[in-house]
C-alpha positions in Angstrom: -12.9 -41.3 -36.3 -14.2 -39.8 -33.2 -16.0 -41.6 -29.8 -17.8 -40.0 -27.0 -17.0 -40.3 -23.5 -18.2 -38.7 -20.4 -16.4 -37.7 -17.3 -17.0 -36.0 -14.0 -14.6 -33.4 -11.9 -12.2 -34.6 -9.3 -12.1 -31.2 -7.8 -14.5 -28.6 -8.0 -14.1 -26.2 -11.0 -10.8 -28.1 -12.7 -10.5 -30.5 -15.2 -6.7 -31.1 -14.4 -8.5 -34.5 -12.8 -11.3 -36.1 -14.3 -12.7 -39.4 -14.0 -14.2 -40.9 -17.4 -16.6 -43.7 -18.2 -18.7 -45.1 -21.4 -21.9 -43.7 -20.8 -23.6 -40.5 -19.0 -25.2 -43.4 -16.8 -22.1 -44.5 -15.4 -20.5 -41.2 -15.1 -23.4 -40.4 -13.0 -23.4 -43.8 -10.9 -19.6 -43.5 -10.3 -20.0 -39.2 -8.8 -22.6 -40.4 -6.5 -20.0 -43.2 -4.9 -17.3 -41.0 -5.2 -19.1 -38.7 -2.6 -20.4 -41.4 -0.7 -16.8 -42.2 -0.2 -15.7 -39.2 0.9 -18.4 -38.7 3.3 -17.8 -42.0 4.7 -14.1 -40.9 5.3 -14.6 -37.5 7.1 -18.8 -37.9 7.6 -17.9 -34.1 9.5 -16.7 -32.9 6.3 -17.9 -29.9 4.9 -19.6 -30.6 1.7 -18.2 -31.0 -1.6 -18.7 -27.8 -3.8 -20.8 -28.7 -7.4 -18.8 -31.2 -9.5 -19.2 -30.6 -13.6 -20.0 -33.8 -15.4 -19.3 -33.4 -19.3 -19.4 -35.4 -22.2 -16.3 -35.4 -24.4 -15.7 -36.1 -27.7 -12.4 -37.5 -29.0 -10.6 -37.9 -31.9 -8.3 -41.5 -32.6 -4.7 -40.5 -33.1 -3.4 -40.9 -36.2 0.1 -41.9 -36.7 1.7 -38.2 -36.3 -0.5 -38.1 -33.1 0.2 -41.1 -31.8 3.8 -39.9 -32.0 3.1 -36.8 -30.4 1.6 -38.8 -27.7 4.3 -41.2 -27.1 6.8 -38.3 -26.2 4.3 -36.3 -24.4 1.7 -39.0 -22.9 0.6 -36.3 -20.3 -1.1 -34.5 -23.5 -3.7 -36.9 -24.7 -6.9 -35.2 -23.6 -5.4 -32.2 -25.2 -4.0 -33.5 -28.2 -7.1 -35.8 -28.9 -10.0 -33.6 -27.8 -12.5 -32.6 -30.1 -15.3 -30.7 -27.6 -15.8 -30.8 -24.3 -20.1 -30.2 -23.0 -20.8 -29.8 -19.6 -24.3 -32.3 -19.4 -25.0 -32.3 -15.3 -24.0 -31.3 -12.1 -23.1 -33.3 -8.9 -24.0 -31.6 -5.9 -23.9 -32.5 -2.4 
């Protein structure tokens, strides 16, 4: 079985930090405060270079994954990934 998810960058150009939701709205709510915030903490700040926001398709672990998993939680977006579509762009 596979679900969809959607995510937006952290920091510009990496996916070693993502921040996922249910739905493309949300993902795209959720970018807009998280650069809110950030110009509310440094409003001097220079700007935030684009952010990616993708949709992401997953696969549920099965039991081999799900072992897999357990010794090696760090690995789930890896192990479970299916594809990975970049659907927008955050810019400030």
């Amino acid at each position: 079985m596979e679900f969809t998810v959607y995510c937006h960058e952290i920091s510009p150009g990496s996916d070693a930090n993502l921040f996922f939701t249910a739905t493309l709205e949300q993902v795209q709510t959720e970018v807009a405060e998280y650069r809110a915030e950030l110009f509310q903490i440094d409003p001097d700040r220079e700007p935030i270079a684009t952010l990616g926001i993708y949709e992401i398709v997953l696969k549920t672990p099965d039991a081999a994954m799900m072992i897999e998993l357990l010794n090696c939680p760090e690995e789930i977006y890896k192990t479970c990934l299916v594809s990975k579509k970049l659907v927008g762009l955050s810019v400030d």
